[in-house]
C-alpha positions as CSV (number, residue, x, y, z in Angstrom):
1,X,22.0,-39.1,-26.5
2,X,20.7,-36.8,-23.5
3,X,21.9,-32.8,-23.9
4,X,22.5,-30.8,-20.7
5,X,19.2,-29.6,-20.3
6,X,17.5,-32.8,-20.0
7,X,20.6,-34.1,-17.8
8,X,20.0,-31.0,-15.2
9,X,16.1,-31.6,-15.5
10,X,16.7,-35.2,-14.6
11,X,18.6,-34.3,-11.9
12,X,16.6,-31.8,-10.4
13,X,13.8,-33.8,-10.4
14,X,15.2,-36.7,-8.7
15,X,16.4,-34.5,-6.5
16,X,12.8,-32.8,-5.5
17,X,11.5,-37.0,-5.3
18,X,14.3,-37.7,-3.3
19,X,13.6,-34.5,-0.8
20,X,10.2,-35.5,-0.7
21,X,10.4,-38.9,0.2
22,X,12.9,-37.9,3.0
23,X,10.1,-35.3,4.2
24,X,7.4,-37.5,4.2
25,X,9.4,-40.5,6.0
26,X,10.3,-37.5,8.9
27,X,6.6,-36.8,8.9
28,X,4.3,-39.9,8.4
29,X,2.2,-39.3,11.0
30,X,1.7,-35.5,9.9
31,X,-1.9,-34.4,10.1
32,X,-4.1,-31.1,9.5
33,X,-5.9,-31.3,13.0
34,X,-7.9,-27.8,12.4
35,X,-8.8,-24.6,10.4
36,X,-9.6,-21.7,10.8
37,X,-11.2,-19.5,7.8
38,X,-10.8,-15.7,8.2
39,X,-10.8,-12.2,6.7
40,X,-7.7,-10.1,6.2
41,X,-8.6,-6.8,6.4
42,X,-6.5,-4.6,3.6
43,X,-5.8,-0.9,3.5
44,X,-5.2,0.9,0.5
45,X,-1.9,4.2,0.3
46,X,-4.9,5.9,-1.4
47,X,-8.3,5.8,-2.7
48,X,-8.7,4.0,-6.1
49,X,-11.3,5.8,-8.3
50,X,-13.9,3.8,-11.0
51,X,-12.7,2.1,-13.8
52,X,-14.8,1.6,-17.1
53,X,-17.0,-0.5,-15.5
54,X,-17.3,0.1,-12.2
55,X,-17.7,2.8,-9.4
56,X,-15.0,4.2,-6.8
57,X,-12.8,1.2,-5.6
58,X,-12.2,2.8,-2.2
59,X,-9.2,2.3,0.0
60,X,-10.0,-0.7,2.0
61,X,-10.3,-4.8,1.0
62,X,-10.0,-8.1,2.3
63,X,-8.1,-11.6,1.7
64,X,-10.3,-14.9,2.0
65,X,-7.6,-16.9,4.1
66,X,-7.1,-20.3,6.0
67,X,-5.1,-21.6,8.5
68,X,-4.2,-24.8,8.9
69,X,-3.0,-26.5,12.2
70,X,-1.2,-29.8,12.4
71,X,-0.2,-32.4,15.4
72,X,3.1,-31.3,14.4
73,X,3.0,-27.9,15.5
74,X,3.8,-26.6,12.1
75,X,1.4,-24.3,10.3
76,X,-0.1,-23.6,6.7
77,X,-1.4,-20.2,5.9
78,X,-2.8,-18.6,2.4
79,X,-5.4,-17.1,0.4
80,X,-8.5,-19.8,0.3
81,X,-12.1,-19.2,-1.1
82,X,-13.0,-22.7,-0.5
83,X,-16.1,-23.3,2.3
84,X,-16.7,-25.1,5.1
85,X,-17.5,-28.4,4.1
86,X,-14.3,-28.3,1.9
87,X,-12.1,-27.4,4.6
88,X,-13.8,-29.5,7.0
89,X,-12.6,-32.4,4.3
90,X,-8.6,-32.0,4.9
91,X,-8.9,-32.9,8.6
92,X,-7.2,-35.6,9.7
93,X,-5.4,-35.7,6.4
94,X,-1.4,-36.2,5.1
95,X,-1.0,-32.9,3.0
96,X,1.7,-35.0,1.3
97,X,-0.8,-37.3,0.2
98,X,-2.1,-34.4,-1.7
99,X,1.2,-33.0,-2.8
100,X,2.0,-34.2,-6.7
101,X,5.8,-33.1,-6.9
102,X,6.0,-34.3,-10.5
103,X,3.1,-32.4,-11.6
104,X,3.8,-29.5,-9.5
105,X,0.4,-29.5,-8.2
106,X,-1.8,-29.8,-4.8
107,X,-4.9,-32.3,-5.4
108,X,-7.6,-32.5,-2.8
109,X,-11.2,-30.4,-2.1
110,X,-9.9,-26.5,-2.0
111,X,-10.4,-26.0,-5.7
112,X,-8.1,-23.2,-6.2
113,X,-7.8,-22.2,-2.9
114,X,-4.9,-24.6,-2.4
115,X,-2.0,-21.6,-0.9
116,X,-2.2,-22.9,2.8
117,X,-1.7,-26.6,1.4
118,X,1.4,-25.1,-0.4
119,X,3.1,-23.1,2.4
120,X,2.3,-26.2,5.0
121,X,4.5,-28.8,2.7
122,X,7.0,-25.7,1.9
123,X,7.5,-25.7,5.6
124,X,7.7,-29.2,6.1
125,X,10.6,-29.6,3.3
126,X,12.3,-25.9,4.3
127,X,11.7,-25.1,0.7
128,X,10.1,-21.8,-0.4
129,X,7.1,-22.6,-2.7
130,X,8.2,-21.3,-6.1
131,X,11.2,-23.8,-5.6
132,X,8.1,-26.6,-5.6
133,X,6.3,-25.0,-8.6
134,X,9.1,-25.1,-10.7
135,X,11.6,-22.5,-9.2
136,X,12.6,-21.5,-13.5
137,X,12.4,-17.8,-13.1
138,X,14.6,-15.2,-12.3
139,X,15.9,-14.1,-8.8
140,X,14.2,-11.0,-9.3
141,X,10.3,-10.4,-10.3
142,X,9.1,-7.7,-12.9
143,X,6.5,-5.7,-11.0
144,X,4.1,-3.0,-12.0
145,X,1.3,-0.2,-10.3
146,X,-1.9,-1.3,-11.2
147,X,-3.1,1.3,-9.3
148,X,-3.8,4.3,-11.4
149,X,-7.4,4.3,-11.7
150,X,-10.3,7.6,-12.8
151,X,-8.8,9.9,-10.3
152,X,-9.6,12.6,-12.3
153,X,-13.4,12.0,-11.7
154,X,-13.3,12.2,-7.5
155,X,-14.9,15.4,-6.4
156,X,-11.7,16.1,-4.9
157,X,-9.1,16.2,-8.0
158,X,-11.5,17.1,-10.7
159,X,-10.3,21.0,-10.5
160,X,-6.3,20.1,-10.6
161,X,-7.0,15.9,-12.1
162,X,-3.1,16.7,-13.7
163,X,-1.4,17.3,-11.0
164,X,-3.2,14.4,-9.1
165,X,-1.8,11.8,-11.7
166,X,1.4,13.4,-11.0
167,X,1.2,12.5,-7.5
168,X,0.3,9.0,-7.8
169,X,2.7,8.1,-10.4
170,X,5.4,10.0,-7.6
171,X,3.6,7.6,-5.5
172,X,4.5,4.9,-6.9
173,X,8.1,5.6,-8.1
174,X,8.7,5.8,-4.3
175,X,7.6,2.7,-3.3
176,X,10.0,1.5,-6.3
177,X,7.6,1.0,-9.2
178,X,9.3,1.8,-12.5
179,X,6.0,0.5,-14.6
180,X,2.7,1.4,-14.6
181,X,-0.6,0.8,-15.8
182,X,-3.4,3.4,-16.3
183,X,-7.1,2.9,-16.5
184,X,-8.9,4.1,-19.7
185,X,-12.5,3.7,-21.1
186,X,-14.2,6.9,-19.4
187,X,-16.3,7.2,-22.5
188,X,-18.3,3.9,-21.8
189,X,-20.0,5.0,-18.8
190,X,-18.9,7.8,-16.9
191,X,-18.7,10.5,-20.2
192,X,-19.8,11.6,-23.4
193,X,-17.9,9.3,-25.4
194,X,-15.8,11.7,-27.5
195,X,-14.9,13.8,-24.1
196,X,-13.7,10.3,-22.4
197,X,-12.0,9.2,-25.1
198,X,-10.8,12.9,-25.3
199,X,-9.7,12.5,-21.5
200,X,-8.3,9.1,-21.7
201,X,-5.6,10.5,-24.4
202,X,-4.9,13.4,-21.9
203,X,-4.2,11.4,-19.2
204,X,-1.8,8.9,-21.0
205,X,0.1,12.1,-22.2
206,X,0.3,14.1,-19.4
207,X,1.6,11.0,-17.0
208,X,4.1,10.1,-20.3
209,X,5.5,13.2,-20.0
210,X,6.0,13.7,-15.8
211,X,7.3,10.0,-16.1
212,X,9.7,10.4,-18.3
213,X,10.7,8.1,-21.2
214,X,12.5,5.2,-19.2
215,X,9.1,4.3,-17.3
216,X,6.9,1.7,-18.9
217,X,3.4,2.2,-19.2
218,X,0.6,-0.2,-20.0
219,X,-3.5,1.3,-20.6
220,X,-6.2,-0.7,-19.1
221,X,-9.5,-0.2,-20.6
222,X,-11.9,-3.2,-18.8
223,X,-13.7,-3.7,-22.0
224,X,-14.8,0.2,-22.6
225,X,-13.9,0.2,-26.2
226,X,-14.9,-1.3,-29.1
227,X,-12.4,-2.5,-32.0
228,X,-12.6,0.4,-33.8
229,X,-12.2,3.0,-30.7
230,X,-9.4,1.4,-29.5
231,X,-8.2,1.7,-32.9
232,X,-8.4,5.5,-32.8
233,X,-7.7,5.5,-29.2
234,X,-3.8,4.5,-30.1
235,X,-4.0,6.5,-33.3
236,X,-3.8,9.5,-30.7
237,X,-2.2,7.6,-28.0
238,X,0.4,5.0,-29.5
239,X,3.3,7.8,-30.2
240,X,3.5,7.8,-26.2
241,X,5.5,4.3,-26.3
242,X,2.9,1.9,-24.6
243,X,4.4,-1.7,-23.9
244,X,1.0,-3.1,-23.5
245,X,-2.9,-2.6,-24.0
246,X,-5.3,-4.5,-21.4
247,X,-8.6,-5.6,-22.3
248,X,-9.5,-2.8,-24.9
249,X,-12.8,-5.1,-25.9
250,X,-14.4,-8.0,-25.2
251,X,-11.7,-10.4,-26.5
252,X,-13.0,-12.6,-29.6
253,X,-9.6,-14.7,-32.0
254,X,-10.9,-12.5,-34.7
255,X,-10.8,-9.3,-33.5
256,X,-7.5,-9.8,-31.4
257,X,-5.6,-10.8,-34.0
258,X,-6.7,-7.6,-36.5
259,X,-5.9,-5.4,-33.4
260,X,-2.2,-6.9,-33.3
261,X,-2.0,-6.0,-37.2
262,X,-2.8,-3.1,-36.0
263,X,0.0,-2.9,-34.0
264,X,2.7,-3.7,-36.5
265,X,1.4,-1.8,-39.3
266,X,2.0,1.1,-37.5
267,X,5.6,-0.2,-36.0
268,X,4.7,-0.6,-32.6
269,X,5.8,-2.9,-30.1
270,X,2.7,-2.9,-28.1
271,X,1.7,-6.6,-26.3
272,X,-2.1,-7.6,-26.6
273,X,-2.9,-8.6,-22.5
274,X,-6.0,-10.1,-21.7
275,X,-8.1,-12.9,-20.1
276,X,-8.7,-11.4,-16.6
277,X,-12.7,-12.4,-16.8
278,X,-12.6,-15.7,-17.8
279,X,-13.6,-18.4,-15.8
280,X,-12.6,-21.8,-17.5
281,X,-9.2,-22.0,-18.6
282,X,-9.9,-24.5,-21.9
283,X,-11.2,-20.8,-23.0
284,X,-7.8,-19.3,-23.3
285,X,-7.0,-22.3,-25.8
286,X,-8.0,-21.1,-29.0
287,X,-7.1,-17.9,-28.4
288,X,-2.9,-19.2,-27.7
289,X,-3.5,-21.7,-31.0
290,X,-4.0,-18.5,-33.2
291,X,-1.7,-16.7,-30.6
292,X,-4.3,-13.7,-30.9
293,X,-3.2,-12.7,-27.2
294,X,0.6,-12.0,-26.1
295,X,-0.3,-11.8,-22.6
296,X,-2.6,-14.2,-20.7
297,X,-4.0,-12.9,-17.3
298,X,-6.3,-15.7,-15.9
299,X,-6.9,-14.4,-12.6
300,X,-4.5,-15.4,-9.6
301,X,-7.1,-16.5,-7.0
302,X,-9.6,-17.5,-9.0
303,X,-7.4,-20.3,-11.1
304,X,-4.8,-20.3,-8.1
305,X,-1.5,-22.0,-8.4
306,X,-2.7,-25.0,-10.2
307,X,-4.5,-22.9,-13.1
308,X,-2.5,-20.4,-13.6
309,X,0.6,-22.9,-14.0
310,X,-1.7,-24.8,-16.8
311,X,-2.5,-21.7,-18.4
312,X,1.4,-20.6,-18.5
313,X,2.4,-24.0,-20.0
314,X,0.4,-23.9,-22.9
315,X,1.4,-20.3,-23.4
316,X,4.8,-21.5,-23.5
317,X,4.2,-23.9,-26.1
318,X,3.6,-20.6,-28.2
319,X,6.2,-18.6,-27.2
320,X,3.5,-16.6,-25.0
321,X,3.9,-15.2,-21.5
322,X,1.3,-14.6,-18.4
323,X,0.8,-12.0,-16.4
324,X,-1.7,-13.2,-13.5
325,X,-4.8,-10.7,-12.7
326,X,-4.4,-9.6,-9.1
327,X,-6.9,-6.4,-7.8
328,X,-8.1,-6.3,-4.3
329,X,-5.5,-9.0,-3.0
330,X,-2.5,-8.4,-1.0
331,X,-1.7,-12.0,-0.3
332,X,-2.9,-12.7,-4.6
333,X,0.1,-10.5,-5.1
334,X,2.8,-12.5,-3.2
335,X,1.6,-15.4,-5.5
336,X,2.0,-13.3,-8.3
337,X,5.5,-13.3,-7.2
338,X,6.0,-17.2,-6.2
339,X,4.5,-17.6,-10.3
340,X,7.1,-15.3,-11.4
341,X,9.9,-16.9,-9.6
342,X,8.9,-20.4,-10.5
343,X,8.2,-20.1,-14.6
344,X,10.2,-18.5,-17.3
345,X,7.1,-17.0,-19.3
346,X,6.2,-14.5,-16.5
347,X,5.1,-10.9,-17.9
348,X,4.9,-9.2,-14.4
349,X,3.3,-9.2,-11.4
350,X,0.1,-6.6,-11.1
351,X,0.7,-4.8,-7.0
352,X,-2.7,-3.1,-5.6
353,X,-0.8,-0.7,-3.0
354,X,-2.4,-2.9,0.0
355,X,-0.9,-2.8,3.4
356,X,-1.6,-4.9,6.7
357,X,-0.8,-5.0,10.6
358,X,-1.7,-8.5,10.5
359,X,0.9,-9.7,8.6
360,X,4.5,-9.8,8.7
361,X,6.0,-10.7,5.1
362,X,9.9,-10.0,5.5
363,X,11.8,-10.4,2.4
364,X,8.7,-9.1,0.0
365,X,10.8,-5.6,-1.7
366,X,10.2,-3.8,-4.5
367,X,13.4,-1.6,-5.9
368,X,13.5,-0.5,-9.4
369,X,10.6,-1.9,-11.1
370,X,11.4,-5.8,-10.3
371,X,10.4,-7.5,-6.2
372,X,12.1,-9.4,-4.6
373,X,11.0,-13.1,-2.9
374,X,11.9,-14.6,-0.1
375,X,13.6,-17.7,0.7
376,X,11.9,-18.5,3.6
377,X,10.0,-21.7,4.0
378,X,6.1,-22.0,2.5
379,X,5.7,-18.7,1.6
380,X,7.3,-16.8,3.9
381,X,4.2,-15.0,6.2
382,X,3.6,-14.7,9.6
383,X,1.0,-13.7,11.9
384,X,1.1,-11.2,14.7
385,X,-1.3,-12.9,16.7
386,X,-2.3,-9.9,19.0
387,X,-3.4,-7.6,16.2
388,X,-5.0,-10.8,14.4
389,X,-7.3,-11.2,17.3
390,X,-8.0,-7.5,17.2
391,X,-8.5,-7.4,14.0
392,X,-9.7,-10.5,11.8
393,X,-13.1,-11.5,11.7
394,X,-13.5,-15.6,11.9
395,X,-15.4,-17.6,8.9
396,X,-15.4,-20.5,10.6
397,X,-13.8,-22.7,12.2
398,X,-13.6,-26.5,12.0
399,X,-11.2,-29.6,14.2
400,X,-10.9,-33.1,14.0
């Protein structure tokens, strides 16, 4: 006998074929008829310091994008990494011939890079895309600042680094963040290891106790621990309430799973994020067998919609949740968001405080820690074409 769920699953999905049939009978002829590859220039609210690994961040970056141009008239836009020969290939095609409702997924050459293909057929059906990637989660999108970085080691705040963190995290309370997550692992590059580590504490205190108890943080440490240092790390540290711990060491099934002992030995709730660096997604698998990682954070542009959906499913089967890895990306973020509001095992979306003229993205909000997403067709983004062609340099560009 069928229970509800299946019955509603059934329906919606005949529903979905039925909408896409109808779209692709309105549009039989449809065809991509050119591209055009270009950078989105990104500004930063501030500069983001070094992290464990790497130098100052700056307050500038840039989205790898494509647009796509149809005999219809109707557009596709999105983050794309793909190259010219692979763009090239989608000329003269149906993007419904590339569209596999049932699997949720976009076929064809983009790799990854398959956005535009997903806001041209949102457009097409008047659907926004999380509704076509699944369209499970919640109205509203957990968010957090990913933003606080070494400020305490720019010339400029080294002589009052407190009251800098202070700032930022007033920073991002006003642009309605109610979570944040702070870099750690100064003592792998940038100090004497006992004085980072030393620092690293200090910094989680002082912005635990300007924050207040309601505001979630998380501590980020891009591999600038070992097993045993992040060990003492939250021996000092794990009294200040911290929901989750990012990439403390190079992740092995062994050592995760003794770190989440860890954890519970010493009652705290703390999630175990990680996976940001990996490139192949059959990596994550042994890791969600042994459920050594709560958190799974392949990252957004690299495994795109396709991957990230994969990597969510079998973290499902676990009772696991993902939280995409987004730095550097403005439009990676609004996927972030379009994942959150499509699955039911979404964490939160990581936001890198980047602005641009270029785009307009009504509907994008963030109030009280969660974002909201449009409901807009595709993905909801449109170009001011006078500042584009003031501003964004062209790739390349290709027609049929």
């Amino acid at each position: 006998m069928i229970d509800r769920r299946e019955f509603l699953l059934g329906a919606s999905t005949a529903i979905l074929l039925a909408r896409l049939a109808e779209a692709a009978e309105a549009a039989p002829d449809l065809k991509i008829t050119r591209a055009v590859a270009f950078r989105l220039p990104l500004k930063r609210s501030k500069v983001a310091g070094k992290n464990s690994r790497l130098d100052v961040h700056g307050d500038s970056s840039a989205d790898r994008m494509v647009r796509l141009y149809t005999n219809a008239g109707i557009e596709g836009l999105g983050n794309c990494r793909a190259g010219e020969k692979d763009v090239t290939a989608l000329l003269g095609q149906n993007p419904f011939d590339l569209y596999q409702d049932d699997e949720r997924r976009m076929a064809g050459p983009l790799g990854a890079g398959t956005m535009p293909l997903w806001d041209l057929v949102g457009k097409v059906l008047k659907k926004p895309a999380y509704a076509l990637l699944g369209g499970a989660g919640p109205e509203r999108v957990p968010v957090y600042d990913g933003s606080i970085y070494f400020a305490d080691l720019l010339p400029e705040y080294e002589d009052r680094w407190q009251d800098r963190f202070r700032e930022e995290i007033d920073m991002g309370r006003k642009l309605g963040h109610r979570a944040f997550k702070i870099k750690i692992g100064r003592g792998s590059k940038w100090m004497e290891r006992a004085a980072g580590d030393d620092r690293d504490v200090a910094v989680v205190e002082t912005i635990r106790e300007h924050a207040g108890p309601e505001i979630l943080l998380g501590v980020d440490a891009n591999n600038g621990y070992d097993l045993a240092g992040a060990k003492r790390f939250f021996e000092r540290a794990g009294k200040q309430r911290i929901a989750f711990a990012e990439e403390m060491f190079p992740e092995t099934v062994d050592e995760c799973l003794q770190f989440k002992r860890f954890f519970r030995e010493n009652g705290w709730d703390t999630l175990l994020a990680d996976g940001e660096t990996q490139g192949e997604l059959e990596v994550f698998k042994p890791f969600i067998e042994a459920r050594a990682i709560d958190v799974y954070q392949g990252d957004m542009n690299h495994f795109g919609f396709e991957g990230i959906l994969t990597e969510a499913a079998w973290a499902a089967e676990q009772g696991l949740q993902v939280a995409p890895h987004n730095w550097g990306s403005l439009v990676g973020y609004y996927m972030q968001l379009h994942v959150g509001r499509a699955i039911k095992n979404f964490y939160g979306a990581e936001h890198d405080p980047l602005s641009t003229g270029v785009l307009r993205a009504d509907g994008y909000s963030i109030e009280d820690g969660t974002a909201t997403v449009p409901d807009a067709p595709g993905f909801g983004l449109a170009i001011d074409e006078e500042v584009f062609a003031r501003e964004c340099r062209s790739e390349f560009e290709v027609k049929a």
